[in-house]
N, C-alpha and C positions, 0 to 999 in steps of 0.2 A: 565857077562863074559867080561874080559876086554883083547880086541886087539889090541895092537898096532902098530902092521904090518895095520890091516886095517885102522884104525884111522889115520897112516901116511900118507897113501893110500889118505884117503878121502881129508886131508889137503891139500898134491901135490893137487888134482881136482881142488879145490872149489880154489885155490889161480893162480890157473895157467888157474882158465877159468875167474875167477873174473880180472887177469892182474892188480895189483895197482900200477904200476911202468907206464903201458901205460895210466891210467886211469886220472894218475898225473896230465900233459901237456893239457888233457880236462877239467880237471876240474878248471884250472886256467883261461882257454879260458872261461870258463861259469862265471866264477866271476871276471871277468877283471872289476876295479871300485871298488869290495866293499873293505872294511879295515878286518885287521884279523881277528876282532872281528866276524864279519859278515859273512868269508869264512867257521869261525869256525861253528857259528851254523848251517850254508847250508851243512856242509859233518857231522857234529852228525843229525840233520833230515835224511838225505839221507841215511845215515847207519843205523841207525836205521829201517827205511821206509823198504828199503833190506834185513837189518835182520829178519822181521816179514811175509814177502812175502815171501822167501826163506822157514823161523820154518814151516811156511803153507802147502808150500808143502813137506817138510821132512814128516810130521805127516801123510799128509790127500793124498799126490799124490799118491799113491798107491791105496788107497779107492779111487778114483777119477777115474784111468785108472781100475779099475775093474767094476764100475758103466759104463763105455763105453764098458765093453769086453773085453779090450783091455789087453794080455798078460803080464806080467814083462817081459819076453825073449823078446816080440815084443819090449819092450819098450826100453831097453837095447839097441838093433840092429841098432834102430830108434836112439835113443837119441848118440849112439855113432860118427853113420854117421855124426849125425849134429856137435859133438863136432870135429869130424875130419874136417869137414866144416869150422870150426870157426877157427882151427887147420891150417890150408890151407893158410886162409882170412892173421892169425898171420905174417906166417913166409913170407908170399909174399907181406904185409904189407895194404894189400885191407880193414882190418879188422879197422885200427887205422885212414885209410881217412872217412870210414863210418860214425865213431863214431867224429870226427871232423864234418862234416856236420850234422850229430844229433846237435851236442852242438851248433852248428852257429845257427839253424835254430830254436832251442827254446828261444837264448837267445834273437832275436829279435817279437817273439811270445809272447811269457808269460813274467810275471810281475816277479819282482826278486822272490818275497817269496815263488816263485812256484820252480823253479832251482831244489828243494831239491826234489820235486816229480818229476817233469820229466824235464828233461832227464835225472837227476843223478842217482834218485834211480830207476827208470823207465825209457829206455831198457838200461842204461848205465850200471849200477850195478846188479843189478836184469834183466839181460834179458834172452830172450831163452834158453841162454846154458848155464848159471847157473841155472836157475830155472831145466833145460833137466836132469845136471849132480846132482842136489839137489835129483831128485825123483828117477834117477839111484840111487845112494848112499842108500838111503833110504832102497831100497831091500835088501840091506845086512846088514842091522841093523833092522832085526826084532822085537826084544824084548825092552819092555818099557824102561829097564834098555838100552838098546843100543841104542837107541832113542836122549833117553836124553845124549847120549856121545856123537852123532849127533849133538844134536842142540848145544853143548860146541864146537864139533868144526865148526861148521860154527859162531858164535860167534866169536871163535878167530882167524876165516878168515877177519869176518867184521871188528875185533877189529884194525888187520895187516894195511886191507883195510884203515881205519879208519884215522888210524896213518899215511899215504902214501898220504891223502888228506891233513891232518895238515900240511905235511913238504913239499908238494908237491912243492913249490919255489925252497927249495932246491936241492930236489932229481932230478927237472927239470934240473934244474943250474951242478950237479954234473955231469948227467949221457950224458946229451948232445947231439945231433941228433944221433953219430954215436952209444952211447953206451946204446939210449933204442931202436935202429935199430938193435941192436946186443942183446939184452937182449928180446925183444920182438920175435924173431926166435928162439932161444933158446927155450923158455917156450913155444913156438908153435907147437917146433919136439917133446917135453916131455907133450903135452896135445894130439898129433894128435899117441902117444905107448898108453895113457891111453885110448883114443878112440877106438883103435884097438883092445884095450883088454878087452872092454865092449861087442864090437861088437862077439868079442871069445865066453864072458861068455851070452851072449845069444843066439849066436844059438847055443850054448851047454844046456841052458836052454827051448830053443822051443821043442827041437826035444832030451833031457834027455841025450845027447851024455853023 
């Protein structure tokens, strides 16, 4: 069965909790020093690295929060709060100092070849509220065939992602303090309605509304 109302649906998520336009200006702070060459391989590891910790939980998080007890409605409710959290963090800009002190503090920690596992694709790409909104998502793609449409499009979330680290010079250059200050609230009121409407569809799911 192929949705493309939903599939839209999930793309908005995973691209507006993943933010590759904020994610730009960090990841050039983690690889300040190396040459293209080298920036290149650090964001294909790292996406990569995200893209298989994410498939993981698309497949298994469901098996996962049921092995705990733990409702899909609960999880919903749960995982929405936190996306409107993150929602919050966006638009009032507390979200993007974080993630700046994340990247400061591994790049003087760890050895360059590591970059690509943490902090990039570990909690920078792959953190909480994507992995949160990965295994929401999930509940509504229950069948194998809807799975696999699943893991196509967080693929061509990571691929967007991806591409947004390559040009990330640019797009830094282009978009400029005010205009990923303005682009960054933006994607934050339109992840903090999808929150909202996670948080809907589970307690309509706990309690059968």
């Amino acid at each position: 069965m192929f949705d493309i109302d939903l599939l839209i649906n999930a793309l908005t998520t995973l691209l507006v909790t993943l933010d590759p336009p904020g994610l730009a200006p960090i990841f050039l702070s983690l690889t300040v020093g190396l040459s293209r060459e080298q920036r290149f391989q650090v964001a294909t590891r790292g996406s990569l690295i995200a893209f298989f910790i994410l498939a993981t939980f698309a497949l298994f998080g469901d098996g996962i929060l049921g092995l705990l007890g733990i409702s899909i409605g609960a999880f919903r409710i749960a995982g929405g709060l936190l996306l409107f959290w993150i929602a919050f963090e966006m638009i009032f800009e507390r979200r993007q100092e974080r993630k700046e002190k994340t990247g400061e503090t591994a790049v003087t920690k760890d050895h360059i070849h590591n970059i690509a596992v943490f902090p990039l694709a570990l909690p920078l790409i792959a953190g909480p509220g994507a992995i949160s909104a990965t295994i929401l998502l999930g509940s509504s793609f229950p069948s194998v065939v809807e799975r696999v449409q699943l893991l196509t499009v967080i693929a061509a979330s990571m691929a967007l992602l991806f591409l947004a680290l390559v040009i990330a010079e640019r797009v830094d250059r282009f978009l400029g303090v005010t205009g990923r200050a303005i682009l960054t609230r933006l994607l934050g009121v339109i992840l903090a309605a999808l929150a909202v409407q996670f948080v809907i569809d589970g307690v309509r799911s706990a309690f059968r509304i």
